[in-house]
N, C-alpha and C positions, 0 to 999 in steps of 0.2 A: 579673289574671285570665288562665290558661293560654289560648290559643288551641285550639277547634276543630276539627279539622281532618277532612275527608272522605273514605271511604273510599277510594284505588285503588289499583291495579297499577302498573308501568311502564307496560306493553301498553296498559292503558285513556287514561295518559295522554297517549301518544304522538302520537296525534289532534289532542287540546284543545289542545298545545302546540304543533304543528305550523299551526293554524289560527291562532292566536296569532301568532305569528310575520311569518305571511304575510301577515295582513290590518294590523300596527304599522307606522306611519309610521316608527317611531324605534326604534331597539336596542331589544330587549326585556329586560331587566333580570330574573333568579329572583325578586327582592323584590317584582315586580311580576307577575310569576306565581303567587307565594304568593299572594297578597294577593285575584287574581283567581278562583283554580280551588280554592284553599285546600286546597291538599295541602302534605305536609309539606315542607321546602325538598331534603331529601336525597331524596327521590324524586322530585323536580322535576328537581334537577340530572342524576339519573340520566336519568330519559327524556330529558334536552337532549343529553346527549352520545351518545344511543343512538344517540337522530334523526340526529345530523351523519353520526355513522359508519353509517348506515343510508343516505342519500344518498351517502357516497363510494362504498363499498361497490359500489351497485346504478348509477352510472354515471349517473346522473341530470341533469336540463341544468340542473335547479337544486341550490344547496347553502346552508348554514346555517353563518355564520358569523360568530366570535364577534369585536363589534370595538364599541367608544366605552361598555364597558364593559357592554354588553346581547350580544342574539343577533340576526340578522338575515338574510330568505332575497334572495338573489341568483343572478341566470345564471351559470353557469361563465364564465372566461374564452376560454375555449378556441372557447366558440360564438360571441362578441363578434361575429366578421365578416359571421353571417347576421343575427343582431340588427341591427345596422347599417343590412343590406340596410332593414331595417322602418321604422327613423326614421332615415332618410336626412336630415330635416327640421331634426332637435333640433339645438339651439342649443347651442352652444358656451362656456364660462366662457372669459375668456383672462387670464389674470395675467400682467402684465411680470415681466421679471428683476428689477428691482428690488422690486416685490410679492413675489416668492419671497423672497428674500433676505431681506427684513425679515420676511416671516413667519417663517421659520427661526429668526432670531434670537430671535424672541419664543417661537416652541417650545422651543428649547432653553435660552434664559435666564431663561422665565418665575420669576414674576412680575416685571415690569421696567417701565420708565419711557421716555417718551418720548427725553430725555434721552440715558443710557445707550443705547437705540439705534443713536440717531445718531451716538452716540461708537465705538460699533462699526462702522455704518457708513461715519460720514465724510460723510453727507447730511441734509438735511433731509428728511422721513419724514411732517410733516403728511398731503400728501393721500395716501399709498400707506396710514397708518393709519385715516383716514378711510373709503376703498374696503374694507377686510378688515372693519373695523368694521360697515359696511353690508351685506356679505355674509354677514355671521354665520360670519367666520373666527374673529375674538377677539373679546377682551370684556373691558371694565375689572371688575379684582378688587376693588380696591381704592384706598386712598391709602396709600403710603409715610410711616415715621416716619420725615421728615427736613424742613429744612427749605421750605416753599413746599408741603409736602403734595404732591407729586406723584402724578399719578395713574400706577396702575402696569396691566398689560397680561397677558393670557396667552389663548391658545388657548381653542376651545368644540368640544362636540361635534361642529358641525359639519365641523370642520377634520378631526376624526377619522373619520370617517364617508367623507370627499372622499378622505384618502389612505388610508383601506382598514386601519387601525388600530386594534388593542384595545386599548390606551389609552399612554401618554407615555410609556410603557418599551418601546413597541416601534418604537420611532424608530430609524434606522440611528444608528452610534454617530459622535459628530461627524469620529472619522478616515474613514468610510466616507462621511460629507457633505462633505468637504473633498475627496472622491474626485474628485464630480460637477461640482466647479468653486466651490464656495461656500467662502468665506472667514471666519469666525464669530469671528477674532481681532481684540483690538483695539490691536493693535502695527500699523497700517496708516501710513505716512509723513504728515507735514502737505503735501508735496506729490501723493501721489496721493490725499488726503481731496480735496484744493483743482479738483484735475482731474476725478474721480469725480460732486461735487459741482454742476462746470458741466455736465458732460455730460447729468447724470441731467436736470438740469432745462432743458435745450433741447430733449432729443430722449427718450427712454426715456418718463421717469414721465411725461410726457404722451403716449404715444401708446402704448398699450399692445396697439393691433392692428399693430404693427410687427414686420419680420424677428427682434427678440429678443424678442418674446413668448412665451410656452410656453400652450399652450390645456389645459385640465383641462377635463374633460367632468362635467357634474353638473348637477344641480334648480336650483341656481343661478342668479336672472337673470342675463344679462350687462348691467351699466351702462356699458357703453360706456370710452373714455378715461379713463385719471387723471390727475385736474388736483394740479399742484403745491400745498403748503402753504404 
């Protein structure tokens, strides 16, 4: 049965869509704007792109942007410092280096395994998988056709959302990650896995509000520490 769909404009829509937006917890999705206002999808995506270039446009402190495969309205960054001033309070995420690291891996290798990993890192990865798991960084896809059924790993919205991404293709390319200091090879030696390995688990992956911490600002609780696997 053909779908229904309602009379409008652009103009008219530009409103409904805009209120849309700003009242969704989560990327706003066309499919779920159809679904909602029940205009047609090509006159949807029309007002969507008007809207953003109607906010660049007019200089606005807020903007619409597109990112975890929806639409979504946020502050400029540019105003970030007086924001600030407002919640001086909010809480902080803090992911260790080695929390980074392993997540990288699983963005850019996904779907993967525990396993594999660790073969790239050179570490045991239990509790830093653990912690992103809990954060609603990744999330098991599935199980691997291989022996032992492995479970295998990849990225969720959330991840996408925290680093300001419209979806897995717009990840810097792994030369421009290996820029920043991150290593995603797994030609690493049996002695610096072996070094690597004690170190992570004396000091780093357990203490994750230490000098190599990196703090991510986001809705996120912070759970404190990560305890080894």
């Amino acid at each position: 049965m053909q779908q229904k769909y309602l009379s409008f404009t652009v103009e008219s829509l530009k409103p409904i869509i805009e209120a849309l937006i700003f009242v969704s917890e989560e990327p706003l999705t066309i499919n779920k704007m159809v679904e909602i206002v029940k205009a047609e999808k090509a006159l949807i995506k029309e007002a969507v792109y008007e809207l953003i270039e109607d906010y660049d446009k007019n200089g606005r402190g807020m903007e619409i942007i597109e990112v975890a495969g929806g639409f979504k309205m946020k502050t400029r960054t540019e105003f970030s410092k007086w924001i600030s001033e407002l919640y001086t309070t909010r809480k902080k995420v803090r992911l260790s280096i080695p929390a980074l690291e392993t997540l990288a891996v699983i963005a850019y290798k996904q779907p993967i395994t525990k396993a594999e990993i660790e073969q790239i890192r050179g570490v045991n990865i239990g509790g830093t998988l653990k912690t992103l798991l809990e954060r609603d960084l990744i999330k098991i896809l599935g199980k691997k056709e291989a022996p032992g059924r492995p479970i295998m790993y990849g990225t969720t919205k959330t991840f996408l959302e925290l680093f300001g991404l419209k979806d897995l293709s717009s990840l810097p390319t792994l030369k421009e990650f290996s820029e920043l200091g991150f290593d995603l090879s797994d030609s690493q030696s049996e002695e610096t896995n072996k070094g690597e390995e004690e170190n992570e688990g004396e000091t780093t992956e357990n203490n994750s509000g230490s000098g190599d911490s990196v703090a991510q600002e986001s809705g996120i609780p912070d759970n404190g520490g990560e305890s080894k696997g």
